[in-house]
N, CA, C and O atoms as a GROMACS GRO file, in nm:
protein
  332
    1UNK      N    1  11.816   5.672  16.401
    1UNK     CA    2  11.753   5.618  16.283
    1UNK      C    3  11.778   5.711  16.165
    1UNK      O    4  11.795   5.831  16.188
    2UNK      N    5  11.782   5.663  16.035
    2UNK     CA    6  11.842   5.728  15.940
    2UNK      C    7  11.720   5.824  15.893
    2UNK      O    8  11.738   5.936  15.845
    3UNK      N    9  11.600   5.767  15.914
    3UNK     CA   10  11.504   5.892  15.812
    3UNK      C   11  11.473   6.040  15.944
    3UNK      O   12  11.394   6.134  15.932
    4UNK      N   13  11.543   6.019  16.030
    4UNK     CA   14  11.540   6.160  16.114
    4UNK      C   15  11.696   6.262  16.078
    4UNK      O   16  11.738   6.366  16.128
    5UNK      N   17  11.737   6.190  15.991
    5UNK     CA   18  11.855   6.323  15.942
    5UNK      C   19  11.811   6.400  15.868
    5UNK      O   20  11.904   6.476  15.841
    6UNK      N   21  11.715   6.433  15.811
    6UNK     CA   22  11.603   6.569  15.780
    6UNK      C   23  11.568   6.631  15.880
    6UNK      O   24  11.530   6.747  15.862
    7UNK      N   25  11.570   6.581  16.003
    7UNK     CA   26  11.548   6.676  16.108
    7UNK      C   27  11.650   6.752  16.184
    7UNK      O   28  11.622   6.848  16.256
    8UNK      N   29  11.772   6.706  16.166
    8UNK     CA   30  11.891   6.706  16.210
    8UNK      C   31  11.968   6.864  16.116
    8UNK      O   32  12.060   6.933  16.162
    9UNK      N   33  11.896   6.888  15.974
    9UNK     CA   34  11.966   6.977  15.922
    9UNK      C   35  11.917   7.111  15.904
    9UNK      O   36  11.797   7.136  15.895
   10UNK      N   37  12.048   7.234  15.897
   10UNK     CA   38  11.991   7.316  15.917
   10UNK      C   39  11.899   7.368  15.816
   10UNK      O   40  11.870   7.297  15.719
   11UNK      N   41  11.846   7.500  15.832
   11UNK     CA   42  11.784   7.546  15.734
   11UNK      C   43  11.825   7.591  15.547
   11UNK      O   44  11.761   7.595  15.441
   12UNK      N   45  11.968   7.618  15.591
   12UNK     CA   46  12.035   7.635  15.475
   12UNK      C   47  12.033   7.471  15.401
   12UNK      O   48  11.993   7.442  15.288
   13UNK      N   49  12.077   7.401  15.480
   13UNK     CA   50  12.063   7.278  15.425
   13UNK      C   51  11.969   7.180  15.382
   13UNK      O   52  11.980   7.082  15.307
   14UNK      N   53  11.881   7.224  15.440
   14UNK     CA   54  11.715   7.161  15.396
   14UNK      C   55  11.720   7.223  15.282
   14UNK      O   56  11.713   7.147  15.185
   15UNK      N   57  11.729   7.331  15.259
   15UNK     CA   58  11.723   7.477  15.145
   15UNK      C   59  11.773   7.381  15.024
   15UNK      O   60  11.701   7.337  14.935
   16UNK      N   61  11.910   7.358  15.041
   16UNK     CA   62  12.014   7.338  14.954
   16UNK      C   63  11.960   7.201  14.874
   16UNK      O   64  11.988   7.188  14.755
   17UNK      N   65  11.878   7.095  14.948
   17UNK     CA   66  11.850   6.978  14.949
   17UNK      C   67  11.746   6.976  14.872
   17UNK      O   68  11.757   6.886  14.788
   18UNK      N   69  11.612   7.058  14.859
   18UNK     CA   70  11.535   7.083  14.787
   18UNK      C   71  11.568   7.123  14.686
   18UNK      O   72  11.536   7.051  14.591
   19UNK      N   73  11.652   7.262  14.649
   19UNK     CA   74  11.698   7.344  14.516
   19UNK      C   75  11.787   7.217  14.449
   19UNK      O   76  11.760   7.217  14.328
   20UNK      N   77  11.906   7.083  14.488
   20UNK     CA   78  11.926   7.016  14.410
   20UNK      C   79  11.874   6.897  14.388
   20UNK      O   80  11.941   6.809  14.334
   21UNK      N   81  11.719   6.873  14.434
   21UNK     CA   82  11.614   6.742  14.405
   21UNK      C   83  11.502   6.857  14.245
   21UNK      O   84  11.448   6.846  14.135
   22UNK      N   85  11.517   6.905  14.299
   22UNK     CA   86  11.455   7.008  14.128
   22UNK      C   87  11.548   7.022  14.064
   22UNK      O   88  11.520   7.002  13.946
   23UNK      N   89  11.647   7.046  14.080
   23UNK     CA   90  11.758   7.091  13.960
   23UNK      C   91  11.766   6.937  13.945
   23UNK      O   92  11.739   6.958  13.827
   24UNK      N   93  11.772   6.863  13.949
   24UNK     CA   94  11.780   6.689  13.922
   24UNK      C   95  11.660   6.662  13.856
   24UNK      O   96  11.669   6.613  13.743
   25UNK      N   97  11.520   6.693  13.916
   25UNK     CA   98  11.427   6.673  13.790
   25UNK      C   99  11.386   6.724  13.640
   25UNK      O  100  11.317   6.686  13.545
   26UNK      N  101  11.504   6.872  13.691
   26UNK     CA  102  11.511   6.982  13.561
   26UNK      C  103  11.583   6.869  13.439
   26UNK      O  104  11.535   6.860  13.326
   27UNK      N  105  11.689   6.799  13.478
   27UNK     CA  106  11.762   6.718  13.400
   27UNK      C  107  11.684   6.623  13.313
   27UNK      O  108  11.694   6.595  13.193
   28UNK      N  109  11.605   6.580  13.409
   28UNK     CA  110  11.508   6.449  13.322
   28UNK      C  111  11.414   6.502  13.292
   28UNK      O  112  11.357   6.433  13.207
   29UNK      N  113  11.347   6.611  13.320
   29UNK     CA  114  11.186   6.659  13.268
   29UNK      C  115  11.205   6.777  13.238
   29UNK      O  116  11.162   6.822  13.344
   30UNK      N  117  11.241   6.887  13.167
   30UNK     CA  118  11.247   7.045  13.135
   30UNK      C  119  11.130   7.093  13.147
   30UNK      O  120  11.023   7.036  13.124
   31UNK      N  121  11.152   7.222  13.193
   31UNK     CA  122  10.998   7.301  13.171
   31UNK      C  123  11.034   7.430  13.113
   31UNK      O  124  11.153   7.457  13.130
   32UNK      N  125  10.944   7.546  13.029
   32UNK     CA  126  10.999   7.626  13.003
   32UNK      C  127  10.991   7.748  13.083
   32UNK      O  128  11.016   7.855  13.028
   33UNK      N  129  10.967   7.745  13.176
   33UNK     CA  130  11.000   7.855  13.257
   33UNK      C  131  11.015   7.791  13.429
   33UNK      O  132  10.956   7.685  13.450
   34UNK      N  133  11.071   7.838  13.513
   34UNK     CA  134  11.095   7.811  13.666
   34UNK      C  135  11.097   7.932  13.689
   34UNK      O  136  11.168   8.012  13.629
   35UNK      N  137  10.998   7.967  13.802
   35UNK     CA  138  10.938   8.060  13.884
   35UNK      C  139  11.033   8.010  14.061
   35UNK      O  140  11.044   7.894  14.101
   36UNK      N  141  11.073   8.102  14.115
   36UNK     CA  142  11.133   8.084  14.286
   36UNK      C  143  11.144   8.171  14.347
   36UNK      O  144  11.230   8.254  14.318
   37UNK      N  145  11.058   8.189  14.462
   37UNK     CA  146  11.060   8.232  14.522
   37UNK      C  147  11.134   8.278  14.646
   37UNK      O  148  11.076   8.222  14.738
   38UNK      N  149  11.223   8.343  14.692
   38UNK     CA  150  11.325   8.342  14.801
   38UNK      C  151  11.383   8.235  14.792
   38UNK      O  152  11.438   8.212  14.899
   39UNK      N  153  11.407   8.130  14.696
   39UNK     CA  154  11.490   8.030  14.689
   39UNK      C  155  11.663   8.035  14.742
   39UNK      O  156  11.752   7.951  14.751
   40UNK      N  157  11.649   8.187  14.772
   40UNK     CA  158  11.778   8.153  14.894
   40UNK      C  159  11.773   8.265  15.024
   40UNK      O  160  11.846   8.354  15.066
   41UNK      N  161  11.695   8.229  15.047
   41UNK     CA  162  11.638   8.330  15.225
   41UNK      C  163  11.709   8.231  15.273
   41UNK      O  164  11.782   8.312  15.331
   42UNK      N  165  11.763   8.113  15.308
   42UNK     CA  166  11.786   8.047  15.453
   42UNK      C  167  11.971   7.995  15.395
   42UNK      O  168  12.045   7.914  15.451
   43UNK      N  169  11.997   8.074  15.276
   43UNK     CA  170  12.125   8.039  15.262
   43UNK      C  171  12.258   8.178  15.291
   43UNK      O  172  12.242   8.296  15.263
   44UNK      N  173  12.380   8.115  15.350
   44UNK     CA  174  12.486   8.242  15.396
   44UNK      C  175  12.540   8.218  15.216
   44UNK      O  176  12.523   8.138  15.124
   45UNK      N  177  12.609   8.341  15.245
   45UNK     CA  178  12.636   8.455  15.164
   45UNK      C  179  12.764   8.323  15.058
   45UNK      O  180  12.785   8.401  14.965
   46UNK      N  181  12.808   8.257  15.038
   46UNK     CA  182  12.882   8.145  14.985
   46UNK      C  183  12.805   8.072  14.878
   46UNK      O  184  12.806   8.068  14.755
   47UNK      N  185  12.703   7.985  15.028
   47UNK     CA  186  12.556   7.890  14.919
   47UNK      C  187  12.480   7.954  14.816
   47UNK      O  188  12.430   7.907  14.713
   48UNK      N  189  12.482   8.120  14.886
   48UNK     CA  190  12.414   8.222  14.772
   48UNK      C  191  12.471   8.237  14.637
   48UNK      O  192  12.410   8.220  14.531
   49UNK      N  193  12.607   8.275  14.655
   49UNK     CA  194  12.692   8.258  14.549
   49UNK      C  195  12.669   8.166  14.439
   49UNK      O  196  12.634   8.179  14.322
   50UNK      N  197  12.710   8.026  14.547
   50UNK     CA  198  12.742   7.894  14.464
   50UNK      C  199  12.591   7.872  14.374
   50UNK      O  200  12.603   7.853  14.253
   51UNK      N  201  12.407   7.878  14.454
   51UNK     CA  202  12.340   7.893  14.367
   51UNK      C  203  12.362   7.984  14.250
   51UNK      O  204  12.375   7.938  14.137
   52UNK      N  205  12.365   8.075  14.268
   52UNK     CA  206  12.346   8.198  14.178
   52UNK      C  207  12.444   8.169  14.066
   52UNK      O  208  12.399   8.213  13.960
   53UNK      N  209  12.559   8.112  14.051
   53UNK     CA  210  12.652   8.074  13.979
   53UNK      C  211  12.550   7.977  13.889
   53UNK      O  212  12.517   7.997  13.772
   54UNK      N  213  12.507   7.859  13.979
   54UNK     CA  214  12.454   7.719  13.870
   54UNK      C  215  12.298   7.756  13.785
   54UNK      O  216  12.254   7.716  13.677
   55UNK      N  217  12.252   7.837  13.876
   55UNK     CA  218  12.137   7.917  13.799
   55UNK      C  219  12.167   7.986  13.706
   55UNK      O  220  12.068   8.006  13.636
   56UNK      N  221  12.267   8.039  13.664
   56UNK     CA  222  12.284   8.137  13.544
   56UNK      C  223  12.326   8.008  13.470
   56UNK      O  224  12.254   7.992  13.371
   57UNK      N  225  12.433   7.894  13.489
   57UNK     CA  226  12.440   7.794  13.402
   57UNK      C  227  12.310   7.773  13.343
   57UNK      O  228  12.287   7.802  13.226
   58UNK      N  229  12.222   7.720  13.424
   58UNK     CA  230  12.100   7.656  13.376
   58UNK      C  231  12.015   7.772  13.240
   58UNK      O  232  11.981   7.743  13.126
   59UNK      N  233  12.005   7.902  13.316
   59UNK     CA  234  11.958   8.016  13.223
   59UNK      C  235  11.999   7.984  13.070
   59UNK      O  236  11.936   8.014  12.969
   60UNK      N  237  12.107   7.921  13.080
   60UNK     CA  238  12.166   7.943  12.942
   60UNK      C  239  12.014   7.845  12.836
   60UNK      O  240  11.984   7.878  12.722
   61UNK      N  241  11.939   7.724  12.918
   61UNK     CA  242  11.848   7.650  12.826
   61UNK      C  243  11.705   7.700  12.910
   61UNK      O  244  11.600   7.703  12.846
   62UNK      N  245  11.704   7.729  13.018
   62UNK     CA  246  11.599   7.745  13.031
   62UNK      C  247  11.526   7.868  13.078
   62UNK      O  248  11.591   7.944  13.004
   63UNK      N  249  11.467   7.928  13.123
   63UNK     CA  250  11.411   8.065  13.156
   63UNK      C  251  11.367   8.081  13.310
   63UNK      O  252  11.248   8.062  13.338
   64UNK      N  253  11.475   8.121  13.430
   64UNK     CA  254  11.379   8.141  13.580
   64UNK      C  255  11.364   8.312  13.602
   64UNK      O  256  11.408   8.418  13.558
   65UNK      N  257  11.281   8.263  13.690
   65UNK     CA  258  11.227   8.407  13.712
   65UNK      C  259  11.225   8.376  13.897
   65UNK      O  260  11.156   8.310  13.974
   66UNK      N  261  11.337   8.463  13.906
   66UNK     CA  262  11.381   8.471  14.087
   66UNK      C  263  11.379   8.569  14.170
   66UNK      O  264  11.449   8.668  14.190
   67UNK      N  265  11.275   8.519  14.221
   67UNK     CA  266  11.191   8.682  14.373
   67UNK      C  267  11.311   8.664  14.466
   67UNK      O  268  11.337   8.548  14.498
   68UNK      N  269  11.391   8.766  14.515
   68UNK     CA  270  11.487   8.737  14.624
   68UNK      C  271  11.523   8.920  14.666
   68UNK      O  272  11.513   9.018  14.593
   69UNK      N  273  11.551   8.913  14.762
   69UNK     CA  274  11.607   9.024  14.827
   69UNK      C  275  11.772   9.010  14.826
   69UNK      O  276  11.845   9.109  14.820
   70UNK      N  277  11.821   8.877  14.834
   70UNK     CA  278  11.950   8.890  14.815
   70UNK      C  279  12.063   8.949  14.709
   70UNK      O  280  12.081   8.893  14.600
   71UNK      N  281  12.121   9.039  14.740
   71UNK     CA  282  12.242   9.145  14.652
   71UNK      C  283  12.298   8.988  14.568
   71UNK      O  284  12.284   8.954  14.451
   72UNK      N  285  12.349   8.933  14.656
   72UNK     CA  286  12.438   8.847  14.537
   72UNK      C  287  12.353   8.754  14.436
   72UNK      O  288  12.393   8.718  14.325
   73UNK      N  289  12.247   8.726  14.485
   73UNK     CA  290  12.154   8.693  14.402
   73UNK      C  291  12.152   8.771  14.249
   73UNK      O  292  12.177   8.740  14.133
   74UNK      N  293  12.112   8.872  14.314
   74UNK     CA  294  12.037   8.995  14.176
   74UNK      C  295  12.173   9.013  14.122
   74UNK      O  296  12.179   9.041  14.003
   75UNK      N  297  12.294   9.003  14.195
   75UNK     CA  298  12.412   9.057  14.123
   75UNK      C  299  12.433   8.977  13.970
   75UNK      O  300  12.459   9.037  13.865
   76UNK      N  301  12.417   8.829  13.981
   76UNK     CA  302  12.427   8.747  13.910
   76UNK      C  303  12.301   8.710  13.766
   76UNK      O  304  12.300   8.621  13.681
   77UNK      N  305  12.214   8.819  13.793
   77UNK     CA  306  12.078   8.843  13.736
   77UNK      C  307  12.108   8.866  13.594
   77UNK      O  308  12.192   8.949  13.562
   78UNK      N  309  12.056   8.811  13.523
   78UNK     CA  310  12.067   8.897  13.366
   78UNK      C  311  12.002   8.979  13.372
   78UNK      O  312  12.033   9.051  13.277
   79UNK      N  313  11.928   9.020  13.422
   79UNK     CA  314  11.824   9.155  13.422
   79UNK      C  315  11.738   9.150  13.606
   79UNK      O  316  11.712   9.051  13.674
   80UNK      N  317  11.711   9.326  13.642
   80UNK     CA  318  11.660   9.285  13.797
   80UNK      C  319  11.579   9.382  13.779
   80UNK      O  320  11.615   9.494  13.744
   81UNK      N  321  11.455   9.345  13.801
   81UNK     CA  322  11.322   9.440  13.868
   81UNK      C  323  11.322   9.463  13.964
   81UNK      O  324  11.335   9.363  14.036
   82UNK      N  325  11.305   9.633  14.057
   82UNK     CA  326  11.276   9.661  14.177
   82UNK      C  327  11.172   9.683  14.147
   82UNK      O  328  11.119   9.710  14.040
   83UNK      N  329  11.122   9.666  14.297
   83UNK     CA  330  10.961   9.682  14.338
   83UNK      C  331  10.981   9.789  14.465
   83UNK      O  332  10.884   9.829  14.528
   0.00000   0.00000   0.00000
Protein backbone atom coordinates (compact mmCIF):
# COMPACT_ATOMS: atom_id res chain seq x y z
CA UNK A 1 0.00 0.00 0.00
CA UNK A 2 1.27 3.36 -0.94
CA UNK A 3 0.85 5.41 2.43
CA UNK A 4 3.43 2.78 4.15
CA UNK A 5 6.41 4.16 1.97
CA UNK A 6 7.11 6.52 4.97
CA UNK A 7 7.86 3.57 6.68
CA UNK A 8 9.94 2.05 4.20
CA UNK A 9 12.54 5.12 4.32
CA UNK A 10 15.55 5.62 5.82
CA UNK A 11 16.36 8.08 8.31
CA UNK A 12 18.34 10.31 6.10
CA UNK A 13 15.43 10.24 3.95
CA UNK A 14 12.60 10.94 6.19
CA UNK A 15 15.24 13.82 7.19
CA UNK A 16 15.52 14.99 3.64
CA UNK A 17 11.61 14.80 3.16
CA UNK A 18 10.79 17.06 5.97
CA UNK A 19 13.76 19.80 5.34
CA UNK A 20 12.14 19.99 1.55
CA UNK A 21 8.16 20.17 2.75
CA UNK A 22 9.49 23.51 4.82
CA UNK A 23 11.73 24.77 2.34
CA UNK A 24 8.41 24.52 0.04
CA UNK A 25 6.38 26.37 2.61
CA UNK A 26 9.37 28.91 2.98
CA UNK A 27 8.39 29.69 -0.80
CA UNK A 28 4.74 30.48 -0.22
CA UNK A 29 4.81 31.86 3.41
CA UNK A 30 8.37 33.60 4.57
CA UNK A 31 9.25 34.04 8.02
CA UNK A 32 11.96 36.15 9.30
CA UNK A 33 13.99 33.99 11.00
CA UNK A 34 14.26 29.79 10.88
CA UNK A 35 15.63 28.28 13.92
CA UNK A 36 17.00 24.07 13.31
CA UNK A 37 17.95 22.10 15.18
CA UNK A 38 20.38 19.09 14.14
CA UNK A 39 18.56 19.45 10.93
CA UNK A 40 21.19 17.15 9.60
CA UNK A 41 22.07 14.42 12.39
CA UNK A 42 20.52 11.53 10.22
CA UNK A 43 22.17 12.81 6.93
CA UNK A 44 25.85 11.19 5.25
CA UNK A 45 28.36 13.52 4.57
CA UNK A 46 26.96 14.40 0.56
CA UNK A 47 23.05 15.22 1.84
CA UNK A 48 25.08 17.37 4.39
CA UNK A 49 26.77 19.13 1.76
CA UNK A 50 23.91 19.35 -0.68
CA UNK A 51 21.75 20.98 2.44
CA UNK A 52 24.31 23.25 3.53
CA UNK A 53 24.80 24.49 -0.08
CA UNK A 54 20.70 25.38 -0.47
CA UNK A 55 20.69 26.89 3.02
CA UNK A 56 23.25 29.44 2.35
CA UNK A 57 21.10 30.08 -1.00
CA UNK A 58 18.13 30.70 1.08
CA UNK A 59 20.39 32.95 3.76
CA UNK A 60 20.76 35.24 1.04
CA UNK A 61 16.56 36.48 1.96
CA UNK A 62 16.13 35.04 4.96
CA UNK A 63 17.90 34.59 8.42
CA UNK A 64 18.53 30.62 10.00
CA UNK A 65 20.04 29.97 12.90
CA UNK A 66 21.52 26.15 12.76
CA UNK A 67 22.42 23.98 16.04
CA UNK A 68 24.53 21.12 14.40
CA UNK A 69 27.67 19.35 15.30
CA UNK A 70 28.33 18.70 11.73
CA UNK A 71 31.97 20.16 10.24
CA UNK A 72 30.43 20.52 6.84
CA UNK A 73 27.58 22.10 8.13
CA UNK A 74 29.46 24.93 10.14
CA UNK A 75 31.93 24.91 7.22
CA UNK A 76 29.31 26.51 5.05
CA UNK A 77 28.23 28.94 8.06
CA UNK A 78 28.50 32.64 7.63
CA UNK A 79 29.43 32.87 11.09
CA UNK A 80 29.80 29.68 13.93
CA UNK A 81 29.37 29.78 17.68
CA UNK A 82 31.11 27.16 19.87
CA UNK A 83 29.69 26.15 22.95
Amino acid sequence: KDHNIIYSLSGGEKKMTAISFRLTILEYEESPVYIMDEIDAALDKDNSRKLSELLKDYAEDNQFIVISNNDITVRHAERDYGV
